[in-house]
N, C-alpha and C positions, 0 to 999 in steps of 0.2 A: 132184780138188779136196780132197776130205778126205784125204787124203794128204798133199797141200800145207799142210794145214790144220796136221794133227798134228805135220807137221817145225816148224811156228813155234812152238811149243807155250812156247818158252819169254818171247816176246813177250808170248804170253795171261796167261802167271804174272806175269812183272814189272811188265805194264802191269794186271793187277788190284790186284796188291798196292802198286801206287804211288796209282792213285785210291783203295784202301779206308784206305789209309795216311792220303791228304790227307784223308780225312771223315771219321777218327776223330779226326787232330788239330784238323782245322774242327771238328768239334763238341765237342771239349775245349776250345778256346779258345770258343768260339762263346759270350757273354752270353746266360744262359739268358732267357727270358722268360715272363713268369706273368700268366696270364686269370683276370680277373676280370669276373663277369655278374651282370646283375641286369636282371629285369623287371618290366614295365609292364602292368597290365591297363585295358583300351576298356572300360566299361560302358557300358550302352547310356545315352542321354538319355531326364531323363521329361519325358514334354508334357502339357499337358491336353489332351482330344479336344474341341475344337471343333466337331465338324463332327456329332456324334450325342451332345452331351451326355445325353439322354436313356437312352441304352443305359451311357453311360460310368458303372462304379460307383467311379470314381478316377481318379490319372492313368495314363496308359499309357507305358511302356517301349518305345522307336522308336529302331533304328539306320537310318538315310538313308545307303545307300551304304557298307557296312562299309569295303569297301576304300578308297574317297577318304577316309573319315578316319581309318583307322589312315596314310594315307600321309602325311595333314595333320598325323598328330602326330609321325610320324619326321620330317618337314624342321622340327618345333617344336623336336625333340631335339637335332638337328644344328642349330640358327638360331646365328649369330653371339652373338645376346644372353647363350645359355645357354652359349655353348663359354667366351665372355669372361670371364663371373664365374667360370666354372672357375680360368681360365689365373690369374686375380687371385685368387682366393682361395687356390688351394693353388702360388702363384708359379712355376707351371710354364715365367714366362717366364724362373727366375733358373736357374744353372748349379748341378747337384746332384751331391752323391757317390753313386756308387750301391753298396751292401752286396754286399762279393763275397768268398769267402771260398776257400782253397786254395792251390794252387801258380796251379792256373789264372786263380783272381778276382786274384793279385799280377799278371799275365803283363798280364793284361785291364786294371787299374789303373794299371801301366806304361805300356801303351799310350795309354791316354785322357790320361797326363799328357802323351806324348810330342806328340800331337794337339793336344791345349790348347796345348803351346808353339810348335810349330808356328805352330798357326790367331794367336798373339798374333804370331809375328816380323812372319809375313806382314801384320796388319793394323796393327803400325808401322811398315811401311817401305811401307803403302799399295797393296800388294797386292787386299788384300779391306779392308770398310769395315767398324766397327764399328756395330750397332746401338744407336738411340735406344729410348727406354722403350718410346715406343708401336709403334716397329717390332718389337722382339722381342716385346711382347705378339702383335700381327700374327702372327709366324712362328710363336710357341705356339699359334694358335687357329688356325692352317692346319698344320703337326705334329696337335692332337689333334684337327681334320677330320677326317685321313688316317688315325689310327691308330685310330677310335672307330667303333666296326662294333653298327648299329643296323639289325637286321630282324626281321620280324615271323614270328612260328611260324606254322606250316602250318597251316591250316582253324582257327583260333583270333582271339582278339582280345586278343592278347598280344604286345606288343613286346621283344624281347631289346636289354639295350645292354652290349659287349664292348668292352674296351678290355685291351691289352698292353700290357706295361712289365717292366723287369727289375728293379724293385721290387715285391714281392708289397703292401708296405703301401698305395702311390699306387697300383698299380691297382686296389684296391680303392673307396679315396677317392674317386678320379676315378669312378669309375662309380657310385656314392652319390651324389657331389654333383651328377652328372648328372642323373640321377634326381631330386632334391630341386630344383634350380632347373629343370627342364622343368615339377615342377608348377605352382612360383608365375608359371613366364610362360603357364601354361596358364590358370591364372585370372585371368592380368592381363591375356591376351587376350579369354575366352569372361566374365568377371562384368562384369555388370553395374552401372557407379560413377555411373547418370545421379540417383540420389534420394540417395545419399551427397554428390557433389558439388552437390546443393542446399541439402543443409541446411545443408553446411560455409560456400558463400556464407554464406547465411539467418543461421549462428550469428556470423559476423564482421563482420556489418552490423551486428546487433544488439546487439556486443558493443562497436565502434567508436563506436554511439549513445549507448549505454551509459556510457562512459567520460565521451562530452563532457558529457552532463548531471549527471553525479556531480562535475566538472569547475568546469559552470555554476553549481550548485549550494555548493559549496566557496566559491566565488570570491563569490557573492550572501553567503554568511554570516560572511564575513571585512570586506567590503565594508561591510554594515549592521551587522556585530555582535552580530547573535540567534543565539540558540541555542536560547529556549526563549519563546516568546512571552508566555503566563503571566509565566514570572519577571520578561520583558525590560520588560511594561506595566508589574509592581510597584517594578521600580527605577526606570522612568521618571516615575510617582507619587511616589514614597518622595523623588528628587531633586527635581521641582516641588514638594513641600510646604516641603523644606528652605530650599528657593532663596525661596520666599512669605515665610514667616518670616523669613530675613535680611532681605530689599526691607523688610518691614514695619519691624526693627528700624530700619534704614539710616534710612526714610521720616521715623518718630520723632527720630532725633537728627538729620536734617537740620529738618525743626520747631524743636526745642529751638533747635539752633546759630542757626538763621536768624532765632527771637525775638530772642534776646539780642545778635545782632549790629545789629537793627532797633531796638532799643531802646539801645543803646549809642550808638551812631549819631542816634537822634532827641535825647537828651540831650545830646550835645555841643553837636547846633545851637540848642536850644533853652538850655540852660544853657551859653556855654561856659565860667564862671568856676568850674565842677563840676569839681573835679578826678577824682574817680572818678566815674565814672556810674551804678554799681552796686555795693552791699554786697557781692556774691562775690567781685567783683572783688577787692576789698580783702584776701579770706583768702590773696590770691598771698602767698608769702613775699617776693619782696625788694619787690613793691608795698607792704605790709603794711609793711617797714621804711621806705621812702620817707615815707609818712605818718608813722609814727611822729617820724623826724627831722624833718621837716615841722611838727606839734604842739610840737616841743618848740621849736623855733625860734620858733614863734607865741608860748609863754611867754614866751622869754625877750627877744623884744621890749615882752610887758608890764613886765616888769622894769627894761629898759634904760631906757623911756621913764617910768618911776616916779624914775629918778636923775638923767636926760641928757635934753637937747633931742632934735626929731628931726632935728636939723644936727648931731649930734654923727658923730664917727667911728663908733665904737659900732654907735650906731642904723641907720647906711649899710649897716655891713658886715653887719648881720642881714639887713637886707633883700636885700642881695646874693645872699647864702646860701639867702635862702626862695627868691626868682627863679630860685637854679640848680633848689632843690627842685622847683621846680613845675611847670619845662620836663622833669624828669626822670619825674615823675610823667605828665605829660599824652604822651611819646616814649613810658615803657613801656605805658602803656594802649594806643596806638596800636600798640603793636608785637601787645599782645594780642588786640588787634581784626585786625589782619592774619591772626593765626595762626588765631582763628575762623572770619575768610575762607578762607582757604586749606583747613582740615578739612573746610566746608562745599561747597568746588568739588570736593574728593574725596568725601566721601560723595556725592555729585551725578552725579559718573563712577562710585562704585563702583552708583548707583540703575542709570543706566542698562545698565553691563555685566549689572548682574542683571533687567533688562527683557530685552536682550538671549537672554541664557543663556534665562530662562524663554520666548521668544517662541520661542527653537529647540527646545528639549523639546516645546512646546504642539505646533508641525509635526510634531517624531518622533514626537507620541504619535498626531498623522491619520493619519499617514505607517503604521502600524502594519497595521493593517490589509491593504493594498494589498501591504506587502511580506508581509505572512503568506499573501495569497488569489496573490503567486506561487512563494514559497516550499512552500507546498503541490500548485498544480498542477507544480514543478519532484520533486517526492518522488513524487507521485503517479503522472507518467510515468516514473521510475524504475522505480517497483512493478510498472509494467504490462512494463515492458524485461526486466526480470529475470523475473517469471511468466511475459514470449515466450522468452527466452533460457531457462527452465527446461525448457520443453514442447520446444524445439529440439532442446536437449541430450539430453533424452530421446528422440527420434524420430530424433535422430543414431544414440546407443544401438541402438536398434530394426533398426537399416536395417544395422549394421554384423554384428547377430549375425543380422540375416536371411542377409546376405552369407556369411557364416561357415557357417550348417547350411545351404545353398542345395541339395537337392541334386542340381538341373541339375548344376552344377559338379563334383560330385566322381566323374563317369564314368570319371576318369582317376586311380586308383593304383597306389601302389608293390605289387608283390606281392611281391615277396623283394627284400632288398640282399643287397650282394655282399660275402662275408669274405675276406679272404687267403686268396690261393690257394696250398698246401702246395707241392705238388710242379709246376716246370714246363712247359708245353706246348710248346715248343723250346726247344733241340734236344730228339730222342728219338733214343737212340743206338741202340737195337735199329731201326727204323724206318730211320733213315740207313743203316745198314749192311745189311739189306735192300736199299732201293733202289741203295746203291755197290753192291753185288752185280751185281743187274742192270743199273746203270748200263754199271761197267765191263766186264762181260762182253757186251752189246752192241757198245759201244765198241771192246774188244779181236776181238771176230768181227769185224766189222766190218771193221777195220784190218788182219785179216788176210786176209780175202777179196780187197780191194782191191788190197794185197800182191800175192797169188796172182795176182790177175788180172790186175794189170799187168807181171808177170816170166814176159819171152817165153823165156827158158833154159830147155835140156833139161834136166829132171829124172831121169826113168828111160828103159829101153830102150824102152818101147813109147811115149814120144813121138818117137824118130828115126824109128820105124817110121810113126805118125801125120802126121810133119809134113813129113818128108823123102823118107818112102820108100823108104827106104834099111834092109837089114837090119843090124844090131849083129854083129858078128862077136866082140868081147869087151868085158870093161868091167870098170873097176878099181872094186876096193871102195873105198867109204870107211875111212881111217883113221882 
C-alpha cells in the first residue's frame, strides 16, 4: 500500500499545490472583513424591600433570573425596532462603495461593477424585480440580523455585540448605533410615562382653557370698550356733564325762539294792521329797508295830498306802492316767523337726540358695574389657570428629571464602544494556508488510497505470486 502510495507521489504534489494555489489566490481576492465589538453591561435592579422594611437600611440590589434577562436584553438588541433605525440612519439600505485598495481591491472593484451590471440587465429585461424603499429597508434589517452577532460572556452580565463588514469605519458605526438605540428602546420599554403622560393631558386642558378665556375675555373688552374702569366711569361723567350743558343750552334758546315766536304770532292776531310785530324784528336788514321805503312813501302822500286831491293820479299811484310795501313787509315777517319755526323744530330734535344720548350714558354708567364684577371674575379665572398651568408645568419638570436620574432604569449601559478595527479578521493568510495544508493533503491521501485501491493491476513480483500463484520467472525493468 505504501508503495502504491509513493509511486503516486506526484498526484500528492500537483493536487496540493493546485488547492494551496486556489486559497492563496481565494484569499488575495477574498474582501477582507473587519470586527468591530462593543459591550453591554446588566446591572442589577434596585427595589425597595417591602417585605422587612424594618431591617432594610435602603434599597436593595436584586437580579430575578440573571439569565432570563440578559437573554431578554439580547432579543431587545436584535428587535426589529433597533435593527430599523440602524438600517435608516446609517442607509445601510442604499448601494455603497466599499475602500479597497491594491491590485486586488481593483480585481474586487471590477468585479462588483461586473455584478452591479449584471444584477441591473437582469432586472430590465425582468429577470429579477427591483426593490421598493420599504422592501430594501426589509432586506437591510434581515442582512444586518444575519451578520450582527450578539452574546453574552461567560459567567458575567456582560453582552458582546459583533458585527463584520468590509468597511472598518461602518462596522464600527453600526455597532455604536446599536448600542445607542438598544438603550433608548430599553427605557422606552422598562420607564415608566404613567405621571408624565398625566401632566401632559392636565397641562393641555389647562392650556386649551386657558386660551378660550383670554379669548372671552378679549372679545368682552372690544365688545364694551373698557380697558380701565376708573378712566371708563370718568369719561362716561366727563361726556354726561357735557351733553347736561348742551340739553340746558338747547332748552334756553328753544324758550327764547318759542317766546318770540308766541308773541309774534299773538300780535298779528290781535293787531293785524301791525306791520312788524316786534322792534328786533325791524333791525333785519332788508326788513329795516322795507320800512324805511314804507315811511317815506307815507311822507310823500302827505305831500302829494297838500297839492292834489285824493282822485288825483298822484295820490293813486302812492298808495299803490304803500300796498306793494306792506304786503312785502307782512310776506317777509312771515317768512321770518317760518324760519323761527323751523330752528325751533330742530332745536327740539337736536333736545331730544341729546335726551337720548344722555339716557344711554345714564344705562352704561348702571351698566358698569355688572360688566366690571364680570370682567373681573373673567381675569380672575385667568389667574387661577395660569397659577394651575404654573404648578403643572412644574410637576411636568419634576416627573421628567425624576425620569432622567431613575436609577431603576440605567441597569443597562454601554461599557466600551467599538473603534475601527485596524487590521482584518478574514481572510488570515497564514491560517488558510495551514488549513490548505492539511485540507489538501487529506484530500490528496485520500484520493490516492482510493486510487490504490481500486487498481486491480499487477504491480510487482510478489503480487503474481499473491494473486495468481504463479512464480515470476523474469521481469522487465521500468524504463
Amino acid at each position: 500500500m505504501l508503495h502504491g502510495l509513493f509511486r503516486r507521489w506526484d498526484l500528492f504534489v500537483y493536487l496540493n499545490l493546485a488547492i494551496l494555489g486556489t486559497i492563496l489566490v481565494g484569499s488575495w481576492l477574498w474582501p477582507p472583513s473587519y470586527q468591530a465589538s462593543s459591550s453591554i453591561v446588566i446591572l442589577g435592579r434596585t427595589y425597595a424591600d417591602l417585605l422587612t422594611p424594618a431591617k432594610a437600611a435602603g434599597p436593595s440590589t436584586l437580579i430575578m433570573n440573571p439569565k432570563e434577562e440578559i437573554n431578554s436584553e439580547i432579543e431587545i438588541i436584535r428587535s426589529r425596532p433597533v435593527l430599523t433605525r440602524v438600517v435608516q440612519d446609517l442607509h445601510l439600505d442604499k448601494s455603497r462603495t466599499v475602500p479597497d485598495h491594491g491590485i486586488s481591491g481593483a480585481i474586487r472593484s471590477g468585479m462588483r461593477v461586473t455584478i452591479r451590471v449584471f444584477r441591473g440587465v437582469f432586472a430590465a429585461i425582468g429577470v429579477t424585480k427591483r426593490y421598493t424603499e420599504s422592501q430594501a429597508i426589509e432586506a437591510a434589517v434581515e442582512r444586518l440580523h444575519r451578520r450582527l452577532v450578539v452574546e453574552p460572556a461567560i459567567d458575567s452580565q456582560i453582552i458582546w455585540i459583533k458585527y463584520r463588514d468590509p468597511d472598518p469605519e461602518l462596522s464600527a458605526k453600526v455597532v455604536n448605533l446599536v448600542a445607542e438605540e438598544y438603550q433608548k428602546q430599553h427605557l422606552a420599554i422598562n420607564i415608566n410615562r404613567g405621571e408624565c403622560s398625566f401632566y401632559c393631558e392636565q397641562i393641555d386642558k389647562v392650556q386649551a382653557d386657558l386660551k378660550g378665556l383670554q379669548e372671552q375675555l378679549l372679545h368682552t373688552k372690544e365688545k364694551t370698550g373698557i380697558v380701565s374702569f376708573p378712566e371708563q366711569s370718568r369719561a362716561v361723567l366727563k361726556k354726561l356733564e357735557t351733553l347736561d350743558n348742551s340739553r340746558t343750552n338747547v332748552q334756553k334758546e328753544i324758550i327764547r325762539v318759542q317766546a318770540r315766536v308766541d308773541k309774534i304770532q299773538q300780535l298779528r292776531q290781535a293787531r293785524p294792521e301791525l306791520l312788524i310785530p316786534l322792534p328786533d324784528l325791524a333791525q333785519e336788514q332788508q326788513l329795516s329797508a322795507l320800512e324805511d321805503k314804507y315811511l317815506n312813501l307815507k311822507f310823500q302822500v302827505i305831500t302829494v295830498l297838500q297839492r292834489y286831491t285824493p282822485q288825483s293820479r298822484q295820490y293813486l299811484f302812492i298808495q299803490q306802492q304803500i300796498g306793494a310795501i306792506r304786503k312785502q313787509i307782512k310776506d317777509h315777517v312771515s317768512t321770518l316767523l317760518e324760519r323761527d319755526l323751523a330752528k325751533l323744530r330742530e332745536l327740539q330734535a337736536e333736545e331730544q337726540a341729546t335726551d337720548q344720548t344722555i339716557g344711554d350714558m345714564k344705562s352704561q354708567l348702571d351698566q358698569l358695574p355688572i360688566a366690571e364684577m364680570n370682567l373681573g371674575n373673567l381675569e380672575r379665572d385667568i389667574d387661577i389657570k395660569q397659577a394651575i398651568l404654573s404648578v403643572l408645568l412644574k410637576k411636568y419638570q419634576d416627573s421628567l428629571l425624576a425620569q432622567n436620574t431613575d436609577r431603576r432604569l440605567e441597569n443597562a449601559k454601554i461599557l466600551s464602544l467599538a473603534a475601527p478595527p485596524l487590521k482584518p479578521v478574514f481572510p488570515i493568510l497564514w491560517l488558510n494556508l495551514i488549513l490548505g495544508l492539511v485540507f489538501s493533503g487529506v484530500i490528496s491521501l485520500s484520493l490516492a488510497f482510493f486510487l490504490e485501491y481500486w487498481d486491480d493491476s499487477l504491480k510487482i513480483p510478489e503480487d503474481v505470486e499473491r494473486y495468481l500463484g504463479r512464480s515470476v520467472f523474469a521481469s522487465i525493468p521500468e524504463l
